[in-house]
C-alpha positions in Angstrom: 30.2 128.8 -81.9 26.6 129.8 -82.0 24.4 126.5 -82.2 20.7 126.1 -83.0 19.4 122.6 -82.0 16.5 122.5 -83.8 13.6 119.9 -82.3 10.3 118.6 -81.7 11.1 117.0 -78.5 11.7 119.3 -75.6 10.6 119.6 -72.1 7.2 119.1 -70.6 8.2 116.1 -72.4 9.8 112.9 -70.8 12.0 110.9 -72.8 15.4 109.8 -73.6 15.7 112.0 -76.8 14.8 115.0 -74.8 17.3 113.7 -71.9 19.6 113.6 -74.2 19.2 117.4 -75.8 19.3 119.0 -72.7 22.3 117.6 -71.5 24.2 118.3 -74.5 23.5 121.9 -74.3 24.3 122.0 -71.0 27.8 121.0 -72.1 27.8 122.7 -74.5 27.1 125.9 -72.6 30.0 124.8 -70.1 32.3 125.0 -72.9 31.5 128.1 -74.1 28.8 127.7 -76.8 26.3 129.8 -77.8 23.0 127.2 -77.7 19.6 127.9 -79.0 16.7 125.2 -78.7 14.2 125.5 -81.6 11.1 124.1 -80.7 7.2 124.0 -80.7 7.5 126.3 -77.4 4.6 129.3 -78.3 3.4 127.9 -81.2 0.0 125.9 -82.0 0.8 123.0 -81.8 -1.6 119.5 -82.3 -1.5 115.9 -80.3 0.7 113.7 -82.2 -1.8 110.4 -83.9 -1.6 107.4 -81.3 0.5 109.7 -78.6 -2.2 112.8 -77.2 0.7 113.5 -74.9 3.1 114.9 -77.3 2.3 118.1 -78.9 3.4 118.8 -82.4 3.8 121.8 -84.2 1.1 123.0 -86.8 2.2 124.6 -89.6 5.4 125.9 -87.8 8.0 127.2 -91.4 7.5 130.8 -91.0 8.5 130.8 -87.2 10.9 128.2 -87.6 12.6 130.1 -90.5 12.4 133.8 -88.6 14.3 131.7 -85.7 16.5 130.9 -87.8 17.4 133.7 -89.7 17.5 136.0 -86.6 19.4 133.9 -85.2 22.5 133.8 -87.7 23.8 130.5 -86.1 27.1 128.9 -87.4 25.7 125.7 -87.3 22.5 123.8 -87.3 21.2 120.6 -86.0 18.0 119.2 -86.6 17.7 116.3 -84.3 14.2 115.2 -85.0 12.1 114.1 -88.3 8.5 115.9 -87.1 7.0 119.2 -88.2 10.0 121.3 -86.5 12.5 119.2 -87.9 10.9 119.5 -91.4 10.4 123.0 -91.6 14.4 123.6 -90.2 15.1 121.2 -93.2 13.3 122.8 -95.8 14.6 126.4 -94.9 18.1 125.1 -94.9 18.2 123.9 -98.7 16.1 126.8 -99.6 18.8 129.2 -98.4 21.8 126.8 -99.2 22.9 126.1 -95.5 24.3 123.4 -94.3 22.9 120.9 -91.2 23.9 117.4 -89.4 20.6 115.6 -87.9 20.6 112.5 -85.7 18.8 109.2 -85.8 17.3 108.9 -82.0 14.6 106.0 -82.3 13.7 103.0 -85.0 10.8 105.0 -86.3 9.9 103.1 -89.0 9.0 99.8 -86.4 7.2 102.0 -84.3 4.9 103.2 -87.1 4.5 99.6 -87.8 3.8 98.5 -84.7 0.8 101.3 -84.2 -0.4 101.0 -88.0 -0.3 98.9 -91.3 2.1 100.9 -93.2 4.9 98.8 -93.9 8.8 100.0 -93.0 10.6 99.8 -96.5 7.8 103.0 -97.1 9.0 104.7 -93.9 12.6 103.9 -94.4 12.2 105.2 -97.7 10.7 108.7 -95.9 14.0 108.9 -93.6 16.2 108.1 -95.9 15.0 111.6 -97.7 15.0 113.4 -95.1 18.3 112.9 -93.7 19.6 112.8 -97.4 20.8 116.3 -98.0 22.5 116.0 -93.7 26.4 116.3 -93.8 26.0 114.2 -90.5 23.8 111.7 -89.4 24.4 111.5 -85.8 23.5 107.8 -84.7 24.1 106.7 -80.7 25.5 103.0 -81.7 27.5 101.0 -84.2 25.2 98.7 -84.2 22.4 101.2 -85.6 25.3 102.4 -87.8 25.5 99.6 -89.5 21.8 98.8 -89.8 21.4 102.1 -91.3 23.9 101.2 -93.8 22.9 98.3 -95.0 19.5 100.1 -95.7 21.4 103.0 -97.8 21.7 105.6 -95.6 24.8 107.7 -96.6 26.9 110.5 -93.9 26.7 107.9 -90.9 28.2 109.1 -87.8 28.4 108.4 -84.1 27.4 110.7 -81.2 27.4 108.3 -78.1 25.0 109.0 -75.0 26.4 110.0 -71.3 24.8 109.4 -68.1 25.3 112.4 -65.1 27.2 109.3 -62.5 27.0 112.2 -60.1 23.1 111.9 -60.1 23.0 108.5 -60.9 25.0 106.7 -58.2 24.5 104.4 -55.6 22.5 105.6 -52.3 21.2 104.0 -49.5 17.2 104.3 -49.6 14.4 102.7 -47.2 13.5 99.1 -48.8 10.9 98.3 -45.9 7.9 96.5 -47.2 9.1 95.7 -50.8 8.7 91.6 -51.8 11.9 90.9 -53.0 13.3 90.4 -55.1 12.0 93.6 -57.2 12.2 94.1 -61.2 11.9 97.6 -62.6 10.9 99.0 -65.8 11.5 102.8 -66.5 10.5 104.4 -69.6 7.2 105.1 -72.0 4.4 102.4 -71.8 4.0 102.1 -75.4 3.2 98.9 -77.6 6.8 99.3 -79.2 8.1 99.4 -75.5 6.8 95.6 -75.7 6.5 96.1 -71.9 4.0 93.2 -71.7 7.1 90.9 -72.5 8.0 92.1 -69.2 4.7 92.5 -67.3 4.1 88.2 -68.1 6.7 87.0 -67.0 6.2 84.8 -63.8 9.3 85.7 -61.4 9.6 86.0 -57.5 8.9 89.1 -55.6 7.4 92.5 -57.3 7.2 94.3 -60.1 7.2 97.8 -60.8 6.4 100.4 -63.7 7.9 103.8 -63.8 6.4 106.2 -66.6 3.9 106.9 -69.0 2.0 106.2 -72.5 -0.9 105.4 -73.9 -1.2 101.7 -72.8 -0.8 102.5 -69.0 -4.5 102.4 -68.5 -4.9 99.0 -70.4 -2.0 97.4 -68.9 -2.6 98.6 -65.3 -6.2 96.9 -65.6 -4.9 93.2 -67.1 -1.8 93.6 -64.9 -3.3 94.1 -61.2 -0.5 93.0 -59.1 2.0 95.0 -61.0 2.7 98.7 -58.9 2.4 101.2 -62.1 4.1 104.6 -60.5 3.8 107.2 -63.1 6.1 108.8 -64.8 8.7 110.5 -62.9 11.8 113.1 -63.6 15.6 112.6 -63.5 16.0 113.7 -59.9 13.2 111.4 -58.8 14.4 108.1 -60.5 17.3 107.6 -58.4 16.0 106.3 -55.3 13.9 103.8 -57.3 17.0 102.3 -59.4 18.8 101.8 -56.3 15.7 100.0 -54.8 15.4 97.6 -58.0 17.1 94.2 -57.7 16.9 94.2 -61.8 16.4 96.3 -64.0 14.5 95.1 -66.8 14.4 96.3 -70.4 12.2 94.4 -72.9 12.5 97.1 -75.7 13.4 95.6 -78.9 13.9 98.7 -81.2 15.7 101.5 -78.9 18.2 102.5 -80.7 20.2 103.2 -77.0 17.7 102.9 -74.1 19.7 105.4 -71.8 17.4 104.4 -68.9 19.7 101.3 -68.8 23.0 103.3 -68.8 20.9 105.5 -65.7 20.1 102.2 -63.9 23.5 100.5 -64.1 25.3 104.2 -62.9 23.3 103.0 -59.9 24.6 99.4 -59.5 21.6 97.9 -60.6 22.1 95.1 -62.9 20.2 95.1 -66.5 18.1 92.5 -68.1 17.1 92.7 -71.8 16.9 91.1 -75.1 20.5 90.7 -77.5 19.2 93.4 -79.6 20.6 96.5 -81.0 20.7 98.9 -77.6 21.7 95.9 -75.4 24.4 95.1 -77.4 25.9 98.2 -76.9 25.4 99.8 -73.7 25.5 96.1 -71.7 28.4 94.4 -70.7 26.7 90.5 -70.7 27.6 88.9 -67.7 29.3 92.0 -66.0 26.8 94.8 -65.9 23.8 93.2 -67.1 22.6 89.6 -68.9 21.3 89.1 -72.3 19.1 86.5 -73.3 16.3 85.9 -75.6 14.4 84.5 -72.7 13.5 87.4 -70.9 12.3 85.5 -67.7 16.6 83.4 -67.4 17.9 86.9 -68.1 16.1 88.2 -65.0 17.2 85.7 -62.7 20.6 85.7 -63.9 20.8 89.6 -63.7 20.6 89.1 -59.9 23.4 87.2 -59.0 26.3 90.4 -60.7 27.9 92.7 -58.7 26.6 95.8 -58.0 29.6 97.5 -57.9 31.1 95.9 -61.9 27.6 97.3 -62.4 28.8 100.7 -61.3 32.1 100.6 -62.9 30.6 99.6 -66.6 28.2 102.6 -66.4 31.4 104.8 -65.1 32.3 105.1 -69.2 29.5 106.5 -70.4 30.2 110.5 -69.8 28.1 113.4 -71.3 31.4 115.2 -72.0 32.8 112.7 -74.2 29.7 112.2 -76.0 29.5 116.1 -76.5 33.0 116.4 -77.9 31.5 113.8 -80.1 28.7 116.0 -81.2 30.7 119.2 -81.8 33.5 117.2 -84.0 30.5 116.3 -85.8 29.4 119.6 -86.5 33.1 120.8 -87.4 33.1 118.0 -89.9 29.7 119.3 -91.7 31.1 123.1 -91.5 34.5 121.7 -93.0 32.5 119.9 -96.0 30.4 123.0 -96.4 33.1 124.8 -96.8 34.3 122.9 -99.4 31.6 123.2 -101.4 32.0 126.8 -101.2 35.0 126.6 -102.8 34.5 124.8 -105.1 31.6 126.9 -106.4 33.6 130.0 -106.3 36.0 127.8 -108.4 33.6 127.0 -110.9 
Protein backbone atom coordinates (compact mmCIF):
# COMPACT_ATOMS: atom_id res chain seq x y z
CA UNK A 1 0.00 0.00 0.00
CA UNK A 2 1.05 3.49 -0.51
CA UNK A 3 0.68 5.45 3.00
CA UNK A 4 0.85 9.14 3.73
CA UNK A 5 1.35 9.80 7.48
CA UNK A 6 0.46 13.13 7.58
CA UNK A 7 2.01 15.23 10.86
CA UNK A 8 3.24 18.15 12.70
CA UNK A 9 5.61 16.30 14.72
CA UNK A 10 8.75 15.05 12.93
CA UNK A 11 12.33 15.09 13.50
CA UNK A 12 14.52 17.87 14.73
CA UNK A 13 11.93 17.25 17.13
CA UNK A 14 12.31 15.03 20.33
CA UNK A 15 9.38 13.31 21.57
CA UNK A 16 7.55 10.22 22.11
CA UNK A 17 4.96 11.04 19.30
CA UNK A 18 7.68 11.55 16.89
CA UNK A 19 9.43 8.21 18.38
CA UNK A 20 6.62 6.64 17.66
CA UNK A 21 6.12 7.76 13.76
CA UNK A 22 9.37 6.89 12.76
CA UNK A 23 9.31 3.59 13.90
CA UNK A 24 6.13 2.70 12.45
CA UNK A 25 7.32 3.67 9.07
CA UNK A 26 10.30 1.93 9.45
CA UNK A 27 8.09 -1.22 9.75
CA UNK A 28 6.16 -0.40 7.62
CA UNK A 29 8.86 -0.04 5.04
CA UNK A 30 10.26 -3.54 6.13
CA UNK A 31 6.98 -4.97 5.10
CA UNK A 32 6.82 -3.56 1.97
CA UNK A 33 4.84 -0.27 2.23
CA UNK A 34 5.09 2.55 0.37
CA UNK A 35 5.46 5.54 3.33
CA UNK A 36 5.28 9.17 2.89
CA UNK A 37 5.77 11.67 5.92
CA UNK A 38 3.75 14.89 5.42
CA UNK A 39 5.19 17.45 7.39
CA UNK A 40 6.14 21.16 8.03
CA UNK A 41 9.71 20.11 6.34
CA UNK A 42 10.26 23.40 3.68
CA UNK A 43 7.62 25.28 4.67
CA UNK A 44 7.31 28.62 6.90
CA UNK A 45 6.66 27.49 9.62
CA UNK A 46 6.02 29.67 13.24
CA UNK A 47 7.10 28.80 17.12
CA UNK A 48 4.21 27.07 18.66
CA UNK A 49 2.59 29.64 21.86
CA UNK A 50 4.26 28.48 25.27
CA UNK A 51 6.76 25.85 23.18
CA UNK A 52 9.49 28.24 20.86
CA UNK A 53 11.07 24.84 20.25
CA UNK A 54 8.46 23.40 18.03
CA UNK A 55 7.90 24.90 14.78
CA UNK A 56 4.47 24.92 13.29
CA UNK A 57 3.28 25.29 9.98
CA UNK A 58 1.89 28.66 8.66
CA UNK A 59 -0.64 28.60 6.39
CA UNK A 60 0.46 25.11 5.04
CA UNK A 61 -3.36 23.73 2.81
CA UNK A 62 -2.00 24.43 -0.57
CA UNK A 63 1.20 22.35 0.02
CA UNK A 64 -0.36 20.02 2.13
CA UNK A 65 -3.15 19.33 -0.53
CA UNK A 66 -0.47 19.25 -3.70
CA UNK A 67 1.28 16.51 -1.40
CA UNK A 68 -1.48 14.87 -1.28
CA UNK A 69 -2.87 14.79 -4.55
CA UNK A 70 0.55 13.97 -6.17
CA UNK A 71 0.89 11.60 -4.08
CA UNK A 72 -2.36 9.38 -4.90
CA UNK A 73 -1.94 7.43 -1.57
CA UNK A 74 -4.38 4.51 -0.73
CA UNK A 75 -4.53 5.60 2.58
CA UNK A 76 -4.19 8.51 4.86
CA UNK A 77 -3.33 9.10 8.42
CA UNK A 78 -3.34 12.19 10.13
CA UNK A 79 -1.69 11.67 13.35
CA UNK A 80 -1.63 15.11 14.80
CA UNK A 81 -4.43 17.92 15.50
CA UNK A 82 -1.92 21.13 14.48
CA UNK A 83 -1.83 23.19 11.25
CA UNK A 84 -0.59 20.03 9.17
CA UNK A 85 -3.08 17.87 10.55
CA UNK A 86 -5.82 20.45 9.85
CA UNK A 87 -5.12 21.20 6.48
CA UNK A 88 -4.71 17.07 5.58
CA UNK A 89 -8.24 17.03 7.32
CA UNK A 90 -9.86 19.69 5.44
CA UNK A 91 -8.54 18.44 1.98
CA UNK A 92 -9.86 14.97 2.79
CA UNK A 93 -13.69 15.95 3.14
CA UNK A 94 -13.30 18.42 0.44
CA UNK A 95 -12.41 15.64 -1.97
CA UNK A 96 -14.42 12.82 -0.18
CA UNK A 97 -11.44 10.73 1.06
CA UNK A 98 -11.26 8.77 3.65
CA UNK A 99 -8.50 9.00 6.88
CA UNK A 100 -7.90 7.33 10.49
CA UNK A 101 -5.98 9.83 13.03
CA UNK A 102 -4.65 9.01 16.42
CA UNK A 103 -4.95 10.50 19.91
CA UNK A 104 -1.02 10.77 21.06
CA UNK A 105 -1.23 13.25 24.21
CA UNK A 106 -4.22 14.62 26.75
CA UNK A 107 -4.25 17.97 24.91
CA UNK A 108 -6.92 19.39 26.45
CA UNK A 109 -4.96 19.28 30.23
CA UNK A 110 -2.09 20.55 28.68
CA UNK A 111 -3.76 23.59 27.31
CA UNK A 112 -5.19 23.92 30.79
CA UNK A 113 -2.27 23.62 32.47
CA UNK A 114 -0.38 26.59 30.30
CA UNK A 115 -3.74 28.79 30.02
CA UNK A 116 -7.33 29.53 31.46
CA UNK A 117 -9.23 27.93 28.78
CA UNK A 118 -11.18 25.26 30.36
CA UNK A 119 -11.03 21.38 28.78
CA UNK A 120 -14.91 20.72 28.05
CA UNK A 121 -14.03 23.82 25.28
CA UNK A 122 -10.95 21.82 24.01
CA UNK A 123 -12.56 18.47 24.17
CA UNK A 124 -15.27 19.95 22.38
CA UNK A 125 -12.39 21.05 19.53
CA UNK A 126 -11.02 17.32 19.34
CA UNK A 127 -14.02 15.81 19.38
CA UNK A 128 -14.57 17.72 15.83
CA UNK A 129 -11.71 17.12 14.55
CA UNK A 130 -11.45 13.56 14.80
CA UNK A 131 -15.28 13.41 14.06
CA UNK A 132 -15.42 12.70 10.36
CA UNK A 133 -11.91 9.76 11.21
CA UNK A 134 -12.93 6.11 10.39
CA UNK A 135 -10.22 5.33 13.13
CA UNK A 136 -9.12 6.94 16.04
CA UNK A 137 -5.99 5.26 16.85
CA UNK A 138 -5.50 5.55 20.83
CA UNK A 139 -2.19 3.80 22.51
CA UNK A 140 -4.25 2.42 25.73
CA UNK A 141 -7.57 1.10 26.97
CA UNK A 142 -7.52 3.07 29.53
CA UNK A 143 -7.53 6.39 27.21
CA UNK A 144 -10.06 4.27 25.18
CA UNK A 145 -12.35 4.36 27.59
CA UNK A 146 -11.82 7.94 28.83
CA UNK A 147 -12.41 9.06 25.34
CA UNK A 148 -15.59 7.32 25.46
CA UNK A 149 -17.04 8.43 28.12
CA UNK A 150 -16.47 11.96 26.74
CA UNK A 151 -18.29 10.99 23.20
CA UNK A 152 -15.68 10.28 21.07
CA UNK A 153 -17.02 7.73 18.42
CA UNK A 154 -14.49 5.18 15.96
CA UNK A 155 -12.16 4.35 19.03
CA UNK A 156 -9.39 2.11 18.25
CA UNK A 157 -6.17 0.78 19.65
CA UNK A 158 -2.60 1.02 18.14
CA UNK A 159 -0.24 -0.05 20.98
CA UNK A 160 3.44 1.43 21.28
CA UNK A 161 6.79 -0.93 20.81
CA UNK A 162 10.08 -0.43 22.20
CA UNK A 163 13.41 -1.54 19.82
CA UNK A 164 14.59 -4.33 23.04
CA UNK A 165 17.61 -4.59 20.70
CA UNK A 166 18.59 -0.87 21.56
CA UNK A 167 17.05 -0.86 24.74
CA UNK A 168 18.67 -3.65 26.67
CA UNK A 169 20.77 -4.06 29.48
CA UNK A 170 24.66 -3.10 29.24
CA UNK A 171 27.26 -2.80 31.47
CA UNK A 172 28.30 1.12 31.76
CA UNK A 173 30.96 2.98 34.13
CA UNK A 174 28.95 4.03 37.40
CA UNK A 175 32.10 5.56 39.15
CA UNK A 176 31.30 8.66 40.99
CA UNK A 177 27.44 8.52 40.99
CA UNK A 178 25.76 8.86 44.83
CA UNK A 179 23.54 6.10 44.83
CA UNK A 180 21.10 5.31 44.75
CA UNK A 181 20.21 7.42 41.43
CA UNK A 182 16.57 8.44 40.12
CA UNK A 183 16.04 9.37 36.53
CA UNK A 184 13.61 11.41 34.64
CA UNK A 185 13.66 11.35 30.75
CA UNK A 186 11.36 13.35 28.71
CA UNK A 187 10.20 17.25 28.08
CA UNK A 188 10.52 19.60 31.08
CA UNK A 189 7.13 21.04 30.80
CA UNK A 190 4.65 22.19 33.59
CA UNK A 191 2.25 19.28 32.34
CA UNK A 192 5.41 16.92 32.77
CA UNK A 193 4.70 17.91 36.63
CA UNK A 194 8.49 17.11 36.95
CA UNK A 195 8.69 19.22 40.10
CA UNK A 196 6.56 16.33 41.80
CA UNK A 197 9.74 14.64 41.09
CA UNK A 198 12.49 17.25 41.55
CA UNK A 199 10.95 17.75 45.70
CA UNK A 200 10.99 14.83 46.69
CA UNK A 201 13.61 14.20 49.49
CA UNK A 202 15.25 10.67 48.67
CA UNK A 203 18.89 9.25 49.10
CA UNK A 204 21.52 9.62 46.45
CA UNK A 205 21.13 11.78 43.09
CA UNK A 206 18.98 12.93 40.80
CA UNK A 207 19.08 13.39 37.24
CA UNK A 208 17.10 15.18 34.26
CA UNK A 209 17.40 14.03 30.77
CA UNK A 210 15.73 16.47 28.10
CA UNK A 211 14.31 19.64 27.31
CA UNK A 212 11.35 22.39 27.64
CA UNK A 213 10.59 25.53 28.49
CA UNK A 214 10.91 25.15 32.38
CA UNK A 215 14.59 23.79 32.24
CA UNK A 216 15.98 27.12 32.98
CA UNK A 217 13.56 27.85 35.98
CA UNK A 218 13.86 24.50 37.39
CA UNK A 219 17.61 24.14 36.97
CA UNK A 220 17.91 27.54 39.10
CA UNK A 221 15.40 26.42 42.19
CA UNK A 222 16.66 22.80 41.85
CA UNK A 223 20.68 23.28 42.24
CA UNK A 224 21.63 19.86 43.30
CA UNK A 225 19.68 18.15 40.64
CA UNK A 226 22.22 17.20 37.42
CA UNK A 227 19.89 18.55 34.43
CA UNK A 228 21.68 16.79 31.15
CA UNK A 229 19.88 18.04 28.15
CA UNK A 230 18.02 16.50 25.94
CA UNK A 231 19.50 13.59 24.28
CA UNK A 232 18.54 10.99 21.23
CA UNK A 233 17.54 7.27 21.22
CA UNK A 234 21.07 5.92 20.81
CA UNK A 235 22.29 8.15 23.64
CA UNK A 236 19.71 7.28 26.31
CA UNK A 237 20.78 3.78 26.84
CA UNK A 238 23.69 4.02 28.89
CA UNK A 239 21.91 6.43 31.17
CA UNK A 240 18.69 3.98 31.85
CA UNK A 241 21.00 1.30 32.69
CA UNK A 242 22.87 3.70 35.15
CA UNK A 243 19.45 4.77 36.91
CA UNK A 244 18.53 2.73 40.02
CA UNK A 245 14.76 4.13 39.30
CA UNK A 246 13.23 5.44 36.89
CA UNK A 247 10.89 7.99 37.74
CA UNK A 248 7.76 9.22 35.90
CA UNK A 249 5.63 11.83 37.62
CA UNK A 250 3.52 12.56 34.39
CA UNK A 251 -0.11 12.55 35.12
CA UNK A 252 -1.68 12.97 31.64
CA UNK A 253 0.58 10.87 29.11
CA UNK A 254 -1.51 9.04 27.46
CA UNK A 255 1.60 6.13 27.17
CA UNK A 256 4.92 7.60 28.35
CA UNK A 257 7.11 5.28 26.11
CA UNK A 258 10.22 6.52 27.91
CA UNK A 259 8.96 4.07 30.64
CA UNK A 260 8.55 1.11 28.24
CA UNK A 261 12.47 2.40 26.99
CA UNK A 262 13.67 2.29 30.66
CA UNK A 263 12.17 -0.97 31.77
CA UNK A 264 13.62 -2.74 28.17
CA UNK A 265 16.75 -1.85 30.22
CA UNK A 266 15.93 -3.46 33.62
CA UNK A 267 15.41 -0.40 35.23
CA UNK A 268 12.49 -0.41 37.45
CA UNK A 269 9.60 2.41 37.04
CA UNK A 270 8.13 4.76 39.51
CA UNK A 271 4.95 6.78 38.77
CA UNK A 272 1.56 7.74 39.73
CA UNK A 273 -1.73 5.01 39.18
CA UNK A 274 -2.71 7.11 36.31
CA UNK A 275 -3.75 6.42 32.91
CA UNK A 276 -0.08 5.54 31.14
CA UNK A 277 1.10 3.68 34.38
CA UNK A 278 -1.71 1.58 34.45
CA UNK A 279 -0.97 0.29 31.27
CA UNK A 280 2.48 -0.01 30.44
CA UNK A 281 3.57 -0.99 34.34
CA UNK A 282 3.33 -4.23 35.76
CA UNK A 283 2.96 -2.88 39.85
CA UNK A 284 5.16 -4.79 41.85
CA UNK A 285 7.02 -6.64 38.89
CA UNK A 286 8.31 -4.08 36.55
CA UNK A 287 7.71 -1.00 38.25
CA UNK A 288 5.52 0.44 41.65
CA UNK A 289 2.58 2.65 41.66
CA UNK A 290 1.62 4.77 44.28
CA UNK A 291 0.08 8.15 44.78
CA UNK A 292 3.04 8.95 46.94
CA UNK A 293 5.56 9.51 44.59
CA UNK A 294 8.48 9.56 47.23
CA UNK A 295 7.20 5.23 48.72
CA UNK A 296 6.95 4.45 45.04
CA UNK A 297 10.64 5.40 44.65
CA UNK A 298 11.92 3.47 47.34
CA UNK A 299 9.93 0.58 46.63
CA UNK A 300 10.85 0.67 42.87
CA UNK A 301 14.42 -0.31 44.05
CA UNK A 302 14.08 -3.38 45.72
CA UNK A 303 12.38 -5.39 41.93
CA UNK A 304 14.33 -7.33 39.79
CA UNK A 305 16.04 -6.04 37.09
CA UNK A 306 15.74 -8.79 35.06
CA UNK A 307 11.19 -9.23 35.63
CA UNK A 308 11.99 -5.64 34.72
CA UNK A 309 13.38 -6.86 31.43
CA UNK A 310 11.07 -9.50 30.76
CA UNK A 311 7.72 -7.12 31.20
CA UNK A 312 9.25 -4.61 28.72
CA UNK A 313 10.08 -7.88 26.31
CA UNK A 314 6.08 -7.60 25.21
CA UNK A 315 5.99 -4.39 24.00
CA UNK A 316 7.24 -4.95 20.05
CA UNK A 317 7.03 -2.28 17.25
CA UNK A 318 5.91 -5.14 14.92
CA UNK A 319 2.97 -5.98 16.74
CA UNK A 320 1.99 -2.52 17.33
CA UNK A 321 2.45 -1.86 13.43
CA UNK A 322 0.24 -4.79 12.39
CA UNK A 323 -1.98 -2.99 14.71
CA UNK A 324 -1.85 0.23 12.77
CA UNK A 325 -2.24 -1.29 9.31
CA UNK A 326 -5.51 -3.46 10.43
CA UNK A 327 -6.54 -0.13 11.32
CA UNK A 328 -6.19 1.39 8.13
CA UNK A 329 -7.80 -1.81 6.35
CA UNK A 330 -10.75 -1.29 8.55
CA UNK A 331 -11.16 2.61 7.39
CA UNK A 332 -10.56 1.46 3.58
CA UNK A 333 -13.14 -1.41 4.17
CA UNK A 334 -15.86 1.20 5.65
CA UNK A 335 -15.00 3.59 2.82
CA UNK A 336 -15.65 1.20 0.67
CA UNK A 337 -18.88 0.69 1.85
CA UNK A 338 -19.95 3.91 1.58
CA UNK A 339 -19.05 3.70 -1.94
CA UNK A 340 -21.36 1.32 -2.53
CA UNK A 341 -23.80 2.31 -1.09
CA UNK A 342 -23.84 5.59 -2.97
CA UNK A 343 -23.55 3.93 -6.30
CA UNK A 344 -26.66 2.02 -4.90
CA UNK A 345 -28.54 4.98 -4.21
Amino acid sequence: MRIAIVTDAWSPQINGVVSTLVATRQCLRNAGHEVEVVSAAGMKTFACPTYPDIRLACNPYRKVASILENLEPDCIHIATEGPIGLAARRHCLKHGLAFTSSYHTRFPEYVRARSLIPMTLTYRWLKWFHGPSKAVMVPTPGILRSLEKRGFRHLVLWGRGVDTGLFRPAQVDQTGIARPLYLYVGRIAVEKNVEDFLRLDLPGSKWVIGDGPMREELQRRYPGVRFLGARNNDELVPYYNCADVFVFPSRTDTFGLVMAEAMACGTPVAAYPVDGPLDVVSHGRSGVLDHDLERACLAARQLCRKAVRLHALQYSWSAATQQFLANLHLARTAQGGEAAQSSLA
